[in-house]
N, C-alpha and C positions, 0 to 999 in steps of 0.2 A: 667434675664441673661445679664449679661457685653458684651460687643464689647471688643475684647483683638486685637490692633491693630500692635501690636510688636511680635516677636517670637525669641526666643533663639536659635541657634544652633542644637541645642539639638531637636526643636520642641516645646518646651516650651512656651502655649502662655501667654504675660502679657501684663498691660495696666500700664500707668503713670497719675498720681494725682497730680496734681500743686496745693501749696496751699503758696498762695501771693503773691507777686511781688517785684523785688528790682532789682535796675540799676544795676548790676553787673553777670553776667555768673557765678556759681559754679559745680561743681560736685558731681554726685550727684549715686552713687555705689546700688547694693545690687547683694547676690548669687544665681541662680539659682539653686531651689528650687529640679529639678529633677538631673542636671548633675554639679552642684557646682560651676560651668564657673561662674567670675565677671561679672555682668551688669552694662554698665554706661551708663551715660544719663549729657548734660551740659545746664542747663538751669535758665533763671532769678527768680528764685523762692525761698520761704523762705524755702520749703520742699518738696520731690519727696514723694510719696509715689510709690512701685511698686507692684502691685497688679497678681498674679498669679492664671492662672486657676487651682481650686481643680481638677476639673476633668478630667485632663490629665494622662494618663497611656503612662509611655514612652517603647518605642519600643523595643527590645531586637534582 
């Protein structure tokens, strides 16, 4: 089981995956998976990955 250290709006929880390093800040997006809301994230890294928990049931 993951640590999901981030949460969406929504309740949505997800974690971020850095993978490499480069002197420069980019941005770095994806949609949330349960309520469509942009995610962003700005960090020195060659790729974000965002990683969202399957087993969320959101709320109604």
């Amino acid at each position: 089981m993951s640590n999901y250290f981030y949460k969406c709006s929504c309740g949505q929880p997800y974690r971020l995956e850095h993978e490499g390093s480069i002197p420069i800040r980019d941005k770095f997006i994806a949609k949330c998976p349960s309520c469509g809301k942009e995610l962003s994230t700005k960090a020195s890294s060659i790729d974000v990955t965002f990683h969202f928990d399957p087993s969320f049931k959101k709320e109604k």
